[in-house]
C-alpha positions in Angstrom: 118.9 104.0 82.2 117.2 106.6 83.7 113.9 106.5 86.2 111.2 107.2 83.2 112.9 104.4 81.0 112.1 102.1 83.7 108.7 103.1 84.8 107.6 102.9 80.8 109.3 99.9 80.0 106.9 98.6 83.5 104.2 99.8 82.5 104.4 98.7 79.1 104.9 94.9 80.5 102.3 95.3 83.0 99.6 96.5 80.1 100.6 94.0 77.4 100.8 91.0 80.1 98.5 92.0 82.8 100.9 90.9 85.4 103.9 92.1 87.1 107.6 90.4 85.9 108.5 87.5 87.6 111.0 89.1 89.2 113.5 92.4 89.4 115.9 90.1 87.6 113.6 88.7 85.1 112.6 92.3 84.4 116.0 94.0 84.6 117.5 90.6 81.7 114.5 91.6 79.6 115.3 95.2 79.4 118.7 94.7 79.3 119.7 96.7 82.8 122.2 95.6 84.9 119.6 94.5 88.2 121.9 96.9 90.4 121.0 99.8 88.2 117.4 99.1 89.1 117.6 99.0 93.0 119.2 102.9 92.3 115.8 104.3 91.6 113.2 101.4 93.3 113.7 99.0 96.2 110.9 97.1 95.2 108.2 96.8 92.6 105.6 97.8 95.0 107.9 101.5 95.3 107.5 101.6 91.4 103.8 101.8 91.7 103.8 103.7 94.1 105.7 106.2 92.6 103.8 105.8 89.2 100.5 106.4 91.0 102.4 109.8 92.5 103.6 110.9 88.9 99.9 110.9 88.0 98.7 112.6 91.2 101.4 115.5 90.7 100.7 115.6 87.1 97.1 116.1 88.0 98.2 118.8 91.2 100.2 120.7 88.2 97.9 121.0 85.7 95.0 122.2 88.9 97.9 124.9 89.4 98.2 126.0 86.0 94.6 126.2 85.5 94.3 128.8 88.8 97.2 130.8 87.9 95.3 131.0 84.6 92.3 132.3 85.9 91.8 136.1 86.2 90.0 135.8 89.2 90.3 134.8 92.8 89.3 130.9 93.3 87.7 129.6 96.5 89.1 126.6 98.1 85.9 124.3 97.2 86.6 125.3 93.1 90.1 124.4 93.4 89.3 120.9 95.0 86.7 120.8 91.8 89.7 121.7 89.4 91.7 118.8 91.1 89.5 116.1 91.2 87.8 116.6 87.6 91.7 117.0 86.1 92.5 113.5 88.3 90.2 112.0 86.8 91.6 113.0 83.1 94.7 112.1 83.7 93.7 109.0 85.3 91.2 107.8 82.2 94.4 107.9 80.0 96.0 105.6 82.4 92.9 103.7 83.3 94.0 100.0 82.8 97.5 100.5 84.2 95.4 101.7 87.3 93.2 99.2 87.4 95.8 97.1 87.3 97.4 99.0 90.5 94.6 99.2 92.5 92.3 96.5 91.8 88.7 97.6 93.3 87.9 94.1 94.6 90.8 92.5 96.1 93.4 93.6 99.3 92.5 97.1 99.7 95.2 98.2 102.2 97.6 96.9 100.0 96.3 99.4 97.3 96.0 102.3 100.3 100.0 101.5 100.8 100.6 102.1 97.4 98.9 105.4 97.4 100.5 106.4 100.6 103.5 108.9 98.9 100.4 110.2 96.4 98.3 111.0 100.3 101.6 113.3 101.4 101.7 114.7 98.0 97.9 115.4 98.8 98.0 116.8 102.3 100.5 119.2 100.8 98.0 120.4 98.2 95.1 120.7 101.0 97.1 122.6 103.3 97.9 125.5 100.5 93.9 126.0 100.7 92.2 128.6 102.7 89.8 125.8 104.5 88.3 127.6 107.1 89.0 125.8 110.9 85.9 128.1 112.4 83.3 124.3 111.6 85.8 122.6 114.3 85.1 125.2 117.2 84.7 122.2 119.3 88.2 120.9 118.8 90.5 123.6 120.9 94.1 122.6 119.2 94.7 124.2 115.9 97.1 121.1 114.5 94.2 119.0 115.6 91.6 121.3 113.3 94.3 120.5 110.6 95.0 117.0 110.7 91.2 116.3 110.9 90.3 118.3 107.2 93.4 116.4 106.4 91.7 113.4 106.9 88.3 113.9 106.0 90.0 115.2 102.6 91.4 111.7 102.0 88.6 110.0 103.1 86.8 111.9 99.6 89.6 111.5 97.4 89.8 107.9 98.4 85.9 108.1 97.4 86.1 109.7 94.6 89.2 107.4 93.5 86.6 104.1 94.2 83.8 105.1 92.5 85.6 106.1 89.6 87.6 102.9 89.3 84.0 101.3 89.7 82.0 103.5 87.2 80.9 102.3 83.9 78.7 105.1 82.5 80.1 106.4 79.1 83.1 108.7 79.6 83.1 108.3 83.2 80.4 111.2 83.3 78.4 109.7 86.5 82.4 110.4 88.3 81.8 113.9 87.5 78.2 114.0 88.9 79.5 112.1 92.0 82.8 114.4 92.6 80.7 117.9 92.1 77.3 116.3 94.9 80.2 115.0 97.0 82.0 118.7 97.5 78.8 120.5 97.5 77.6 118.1 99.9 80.5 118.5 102.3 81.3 122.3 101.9 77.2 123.2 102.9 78.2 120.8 105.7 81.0 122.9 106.7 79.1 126.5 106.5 76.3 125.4 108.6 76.1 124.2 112.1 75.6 120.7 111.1 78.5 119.5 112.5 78.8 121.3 115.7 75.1 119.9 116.3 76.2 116.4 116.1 78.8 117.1 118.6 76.4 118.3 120.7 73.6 115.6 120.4 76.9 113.1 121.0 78.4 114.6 124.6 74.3 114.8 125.2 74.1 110.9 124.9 77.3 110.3 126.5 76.6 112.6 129.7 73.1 110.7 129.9 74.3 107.1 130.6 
């Protein structure tokens, strides 16, 4: 049995029982697979959602592609993020109680960032393929360190985006759309102004007064 069989006929227990299998060997009798055959694609149940949840983020990654190679003109970095976040969101609204299931809003949420943690890599890849301009860190001297810190304040939005979505209840998810298209505008006029650099500044201002 190949790794698709497996994740579908997971998924398909997960949404008709709203709970994991028992066990590997529970799942593996009920699907008739030898529970060796299994541990060849997944240590664990936790490494099957996590790749599930990276399926969805790469489908999502794939489809932003396509939809820029498409386009006849040249698109920005802030437009591409827009593509990405609007297709996640698709693609995740056709999975949306499998997810909820995955990633339940209310309970242990660094087990839920572990899962996501292959979907994050996936991610950084994407981010680093856009022309982000490093000139809003001036402050911050290393290059890698200009990198790692859009990296992370990337994250930090999709991880917002992701929570609000898994918390909105508007019809089609339409407030999500709202929130992803205020949250990029929001932190792209951030980055061409001075905003940042002046809350450096008023920072080492406080430090050097004490």
């Amino acid at each position: 049995m190949d790794t698709q069989k497996i994740i579908n006929h997971y998924t398909k227990y997960i949404l008709k029982h709203n709970k994991r299998p028992s066990s590997v060997y529970d799942f593996c009798e009920d699907i008739k697979l030898e529970e060796s055959n299994f541990y060849d694609h997944f240590s664990s149940f936790d490494q099957l959602d996590s790749d599930i949840l990276l399926r969805l983020v790469e489908n999502a990654l794939v489809l932003t592609v396509k939809d820029n190679e498409e386009n006849e003109t040249e698109i920005d970095a802030k437009h591409q993020l827009l593509t990405f976040y609007l297709t996640l969101v698709e693609v995740f609204k056709s999975n949306r109680s499998l997810i909820l299931f995955l990633l339940p809003q209310c309970k242990n949420e660094m087990a839920s960032l572990k899962k996501l943690h292959k979907s994050r890599e996936r991610f950084f890849g994407f981010i680093a393929t856009l022309d982000i301009s490093l000139d809003l860190m001036s402050f911050i001297p290393d290059t890698s360190v200009k990198e790692k810190t859009i990296k992370a304040a990337a994250w930090l939005q999709f991880i917002s985006i992701l929570k609000f979505w898994l918390q909105d209840t508007s019809k089609g998810f339409e407030k999500t759309d709202i929130f992803i298209e205020k949250s990029l505008k929001l932190s792209f006029e951030l980055s061409e102004s001075n905003v940042l650099n002046s809350i450096v500044d008023l920072g080492k201002f406080m430090r050097n007064k004490k």
